[in-house]
C-alpha distance (Angstrom), angle and dihedral (degrees) to the residues before:
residue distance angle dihedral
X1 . . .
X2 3.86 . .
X3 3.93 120.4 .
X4 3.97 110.5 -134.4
X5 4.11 101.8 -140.5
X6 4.01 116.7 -160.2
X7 3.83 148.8 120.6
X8 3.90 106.5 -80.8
X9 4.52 105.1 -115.2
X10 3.73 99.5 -176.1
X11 3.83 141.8 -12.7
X12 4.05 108.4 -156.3
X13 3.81 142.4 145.6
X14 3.88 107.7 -125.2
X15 4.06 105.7 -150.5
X16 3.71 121.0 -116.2
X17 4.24 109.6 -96.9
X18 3.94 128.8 -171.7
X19 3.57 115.9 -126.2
X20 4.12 113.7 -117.4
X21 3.46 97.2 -150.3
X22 4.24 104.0 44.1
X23 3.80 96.7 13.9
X24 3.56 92.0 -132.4
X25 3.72 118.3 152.6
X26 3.79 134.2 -120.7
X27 3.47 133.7 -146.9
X28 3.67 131.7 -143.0
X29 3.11 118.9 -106.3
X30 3.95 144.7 172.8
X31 3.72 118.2 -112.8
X32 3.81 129.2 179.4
X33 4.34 119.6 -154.7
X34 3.92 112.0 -145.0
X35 3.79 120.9 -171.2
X36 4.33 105.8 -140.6
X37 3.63 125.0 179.0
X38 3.88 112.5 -136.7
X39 4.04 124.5 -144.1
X40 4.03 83.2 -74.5
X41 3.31 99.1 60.3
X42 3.54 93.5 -111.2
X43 3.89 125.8 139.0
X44 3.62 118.5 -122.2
X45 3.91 128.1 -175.6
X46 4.12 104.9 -130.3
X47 4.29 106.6 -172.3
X48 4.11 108.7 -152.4
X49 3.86 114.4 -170.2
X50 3.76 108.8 -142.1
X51 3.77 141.2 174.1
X52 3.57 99.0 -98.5
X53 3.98 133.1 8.3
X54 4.13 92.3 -170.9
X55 3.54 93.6 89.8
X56 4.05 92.8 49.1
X57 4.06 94.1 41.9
X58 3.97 107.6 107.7
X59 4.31 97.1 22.4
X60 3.56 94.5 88.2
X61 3.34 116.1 151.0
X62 3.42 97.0 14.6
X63 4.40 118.3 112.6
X64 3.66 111.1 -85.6
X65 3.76 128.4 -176.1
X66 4.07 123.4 -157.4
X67 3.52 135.7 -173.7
X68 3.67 115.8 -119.0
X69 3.58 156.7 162.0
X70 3.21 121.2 -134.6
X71 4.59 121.8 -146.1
X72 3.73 125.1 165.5
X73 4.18 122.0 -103.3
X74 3.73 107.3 -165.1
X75 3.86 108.2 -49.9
X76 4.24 94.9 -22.5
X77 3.49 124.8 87.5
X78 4.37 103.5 -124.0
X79 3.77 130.6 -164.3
X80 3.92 141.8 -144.5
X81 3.52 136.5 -171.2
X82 3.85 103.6 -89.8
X83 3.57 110.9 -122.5
């Protein structure tokens, strides 16, 4: 398991939506925003959905640490909440 270190950005809820073009439904769901530095030094902004923001709403910018697993999306390296 690898631990995803950063300063916590934003702890929200984004609402459910229907698709226009396939109709398809989305859910809500909770997502957090964590700001990472790579091996350059440079800050990226990695979004991990997880089962409730609550507990995150109110620390941000503070350090925040998050289990993951890590799987590759196209040419980028991507994260979710590990289980």
């Amino acid at each position: 398991m690898l631990t995803l270190h950063g300063k916590l950005s934003k702890a929200l809820l984004i609402p459910g939506s229907v698709s226009r073009k396939t109709g398809e439904v989305f859910q809500p769901r909770s997502v957090v925003q964590v700001e990472i530095q790579d091996r350059r030094g440079l800050n990226q902004l990695v979004t991990l959905t997880v089962p409730d923001h609550r507990p995150y709403e109110g620390k941000e910018g503070t350090d925040a640490e998050f289990p993951v697993r890590a799987y590759v999306s196209g040419n980028a390296v991507a994260y979710a909440l590990a289980d």
